[in-house]
Backbone as CSV, one residue per row, in Angstrom:
resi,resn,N_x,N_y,N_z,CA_x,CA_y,CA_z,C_x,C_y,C_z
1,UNK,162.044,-103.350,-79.158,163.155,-104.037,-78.527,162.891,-104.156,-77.032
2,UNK,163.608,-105.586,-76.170,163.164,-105.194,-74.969,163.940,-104.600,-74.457
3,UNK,164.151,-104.158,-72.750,165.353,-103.465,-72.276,166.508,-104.349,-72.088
4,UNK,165.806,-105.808,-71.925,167.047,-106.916,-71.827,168.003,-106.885,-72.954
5,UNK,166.978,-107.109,-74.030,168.541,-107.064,-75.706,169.069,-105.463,-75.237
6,UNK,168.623,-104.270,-75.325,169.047,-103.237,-74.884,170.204,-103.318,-74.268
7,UNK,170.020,-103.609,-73.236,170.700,-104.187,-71.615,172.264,-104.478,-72.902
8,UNK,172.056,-105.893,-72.761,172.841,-106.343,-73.333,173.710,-106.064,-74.422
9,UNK,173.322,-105.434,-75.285,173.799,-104.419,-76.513,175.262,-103.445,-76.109
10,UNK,174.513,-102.975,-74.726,174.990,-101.653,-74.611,175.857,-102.030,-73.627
11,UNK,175.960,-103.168,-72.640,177.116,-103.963,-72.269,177.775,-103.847,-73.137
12,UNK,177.831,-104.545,-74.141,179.050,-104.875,-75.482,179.287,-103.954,-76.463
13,UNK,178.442,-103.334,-76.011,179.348,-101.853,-77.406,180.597,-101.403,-77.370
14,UNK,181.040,-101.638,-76.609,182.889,-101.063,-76.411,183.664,-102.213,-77.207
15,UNK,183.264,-103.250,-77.019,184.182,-104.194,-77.310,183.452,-104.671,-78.614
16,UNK,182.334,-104.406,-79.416,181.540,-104.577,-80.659,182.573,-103.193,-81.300
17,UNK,182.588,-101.866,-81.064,183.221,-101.114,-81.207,184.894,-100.689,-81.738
18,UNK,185.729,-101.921,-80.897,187.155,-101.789,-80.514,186.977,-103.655,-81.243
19,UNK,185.848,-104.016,-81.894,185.702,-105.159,-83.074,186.512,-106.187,-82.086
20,UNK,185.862,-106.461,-80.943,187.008,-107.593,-80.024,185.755,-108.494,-79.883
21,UNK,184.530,-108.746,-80.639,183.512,-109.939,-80.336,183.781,-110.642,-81.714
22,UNK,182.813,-111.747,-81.533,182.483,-112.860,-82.319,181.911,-112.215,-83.427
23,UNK,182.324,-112.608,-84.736,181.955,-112.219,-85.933,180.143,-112.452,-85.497
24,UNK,179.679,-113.371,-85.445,177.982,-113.532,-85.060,177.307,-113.076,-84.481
25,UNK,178.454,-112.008,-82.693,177.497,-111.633,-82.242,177.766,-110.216,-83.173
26,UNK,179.005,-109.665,-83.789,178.420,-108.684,-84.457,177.317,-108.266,-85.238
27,UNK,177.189,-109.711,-85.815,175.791,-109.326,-86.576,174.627,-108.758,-85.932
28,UNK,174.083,-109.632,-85.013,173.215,-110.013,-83.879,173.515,-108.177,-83.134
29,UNK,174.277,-107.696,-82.880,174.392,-106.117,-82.754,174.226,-105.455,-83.147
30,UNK,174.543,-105.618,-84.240,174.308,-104.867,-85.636,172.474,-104.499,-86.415
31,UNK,172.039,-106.289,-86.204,170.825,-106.051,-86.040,170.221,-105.460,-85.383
32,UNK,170.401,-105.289,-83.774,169.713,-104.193,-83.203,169.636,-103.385,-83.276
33,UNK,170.786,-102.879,-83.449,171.048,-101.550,-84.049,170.455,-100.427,-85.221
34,UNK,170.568,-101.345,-86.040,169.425,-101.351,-86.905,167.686,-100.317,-86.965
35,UNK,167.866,-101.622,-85.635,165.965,-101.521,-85.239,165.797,-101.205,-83.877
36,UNK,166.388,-100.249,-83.328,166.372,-99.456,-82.113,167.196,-97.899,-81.981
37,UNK,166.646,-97.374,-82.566,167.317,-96.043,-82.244,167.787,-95.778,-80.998
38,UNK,167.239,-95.748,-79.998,168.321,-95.142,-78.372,169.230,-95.870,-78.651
39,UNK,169.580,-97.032,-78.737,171.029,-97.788,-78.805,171.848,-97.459,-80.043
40,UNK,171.040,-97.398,-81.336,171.934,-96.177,-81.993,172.241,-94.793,-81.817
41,UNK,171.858,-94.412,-81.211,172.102,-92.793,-80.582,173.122,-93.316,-79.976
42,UNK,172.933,-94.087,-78.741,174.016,-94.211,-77.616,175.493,-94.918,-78.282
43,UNK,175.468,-95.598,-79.646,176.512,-96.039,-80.089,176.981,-95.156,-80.924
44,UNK,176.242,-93.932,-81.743,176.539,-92.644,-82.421,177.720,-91.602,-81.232
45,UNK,176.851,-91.894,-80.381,177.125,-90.955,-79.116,179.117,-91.115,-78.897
46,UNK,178.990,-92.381,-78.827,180.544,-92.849,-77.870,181.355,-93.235,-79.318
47,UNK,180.466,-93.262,-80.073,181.619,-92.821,-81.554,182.469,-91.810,-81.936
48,UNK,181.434,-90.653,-81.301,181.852,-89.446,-81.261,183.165,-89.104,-80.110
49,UNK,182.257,-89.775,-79.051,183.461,-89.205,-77.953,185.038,-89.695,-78.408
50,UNK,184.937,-90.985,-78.678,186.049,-91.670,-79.113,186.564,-90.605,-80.202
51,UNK,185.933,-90.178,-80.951,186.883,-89.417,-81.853,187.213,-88.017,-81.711
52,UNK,186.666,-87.417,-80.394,186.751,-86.138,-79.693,188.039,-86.686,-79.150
53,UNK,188.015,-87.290,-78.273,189.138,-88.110,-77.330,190.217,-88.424,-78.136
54,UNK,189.959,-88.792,-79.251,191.419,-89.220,-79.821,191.956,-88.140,-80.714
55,UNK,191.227,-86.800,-80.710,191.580,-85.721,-81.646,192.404,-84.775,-80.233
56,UNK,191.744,-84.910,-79.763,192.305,-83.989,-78.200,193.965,-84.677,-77.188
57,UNK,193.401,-86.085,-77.514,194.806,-86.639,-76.530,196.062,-86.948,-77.917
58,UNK,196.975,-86.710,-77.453,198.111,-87.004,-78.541,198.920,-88.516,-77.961
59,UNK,198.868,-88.758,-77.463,198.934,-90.453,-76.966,198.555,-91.499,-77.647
60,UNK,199.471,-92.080,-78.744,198.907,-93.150,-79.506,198.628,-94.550,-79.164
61,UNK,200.128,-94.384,-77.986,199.880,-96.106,-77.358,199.149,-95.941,-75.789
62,UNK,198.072,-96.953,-75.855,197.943,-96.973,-74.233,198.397,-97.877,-73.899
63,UNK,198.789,-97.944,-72.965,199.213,-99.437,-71.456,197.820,-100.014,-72.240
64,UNK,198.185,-101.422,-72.190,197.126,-102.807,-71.885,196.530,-102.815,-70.540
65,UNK,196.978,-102.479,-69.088,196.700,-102.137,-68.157,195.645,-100.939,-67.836
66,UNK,195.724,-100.088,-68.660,194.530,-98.903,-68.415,193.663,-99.179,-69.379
67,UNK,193.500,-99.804,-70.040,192.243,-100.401,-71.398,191.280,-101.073,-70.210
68,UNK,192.131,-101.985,-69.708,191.751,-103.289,-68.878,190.604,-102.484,-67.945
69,UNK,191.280,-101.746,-67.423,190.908,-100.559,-65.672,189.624,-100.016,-66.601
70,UNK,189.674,-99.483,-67.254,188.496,-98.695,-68.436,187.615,-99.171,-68.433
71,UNK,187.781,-100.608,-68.838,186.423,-100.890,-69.329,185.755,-102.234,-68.691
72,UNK,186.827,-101.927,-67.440,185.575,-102.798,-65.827,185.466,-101.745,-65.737
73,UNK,185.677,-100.493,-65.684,185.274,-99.776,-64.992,183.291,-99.388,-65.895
74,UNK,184.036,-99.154,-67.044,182.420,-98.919,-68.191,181.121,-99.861,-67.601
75,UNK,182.206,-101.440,-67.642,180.651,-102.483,-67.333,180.535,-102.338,-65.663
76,UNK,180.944,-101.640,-64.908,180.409,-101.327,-63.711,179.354,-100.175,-63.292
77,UNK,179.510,-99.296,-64.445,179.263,-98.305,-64.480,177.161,-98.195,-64.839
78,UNK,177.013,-97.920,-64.196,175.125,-98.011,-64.588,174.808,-97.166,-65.727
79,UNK,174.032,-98.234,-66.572,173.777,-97.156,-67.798,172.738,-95.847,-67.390
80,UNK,173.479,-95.222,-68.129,172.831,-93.462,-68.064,171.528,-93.614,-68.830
81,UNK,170.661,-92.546,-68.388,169.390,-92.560,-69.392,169.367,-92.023,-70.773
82,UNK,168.828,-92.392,-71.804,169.129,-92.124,-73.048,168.544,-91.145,-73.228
């Protein structure tokens, strides 16, 4: 894989994740996924947290407003090394 599909993958995993893309590019994610382990690790990874996070916080509804703040904040955020 190159680091660009990489790149790109791991931009959209939150929202491939929270199922808010295009049925096509899911596929197209999915395929990578597939056939790149670090990006499956790293999507194993924040699967987990998500379900650490949602076992720990008792808060079912969030504001639409702090989703929003979240996840400019994620795609601002420089990916970590795998």
């Amino acid at each position: 894989m190159s680091e660009t599909d990489c790149q790109k993958v791991l931009r959209e995993i939150e929202l491939y994740l929270d199922r808010e893309l295009a049925a096509l590019r899911c596929v197209e994610i999915e395929r990578h996924l597939d056939e790149c382990s670090p990006c499956m690790s790293r999507k194993e990874f924040r699967v987990s947290l998500r379900a650490l996070i949602a076992s720990k916080c008792g808060c079912e509804d969030v504001p639409a407003s702090l989703l929003v703040r979240i996840r400019e904040e994620l795609h601002r955020a420089p990916d970590a090394p795998s």
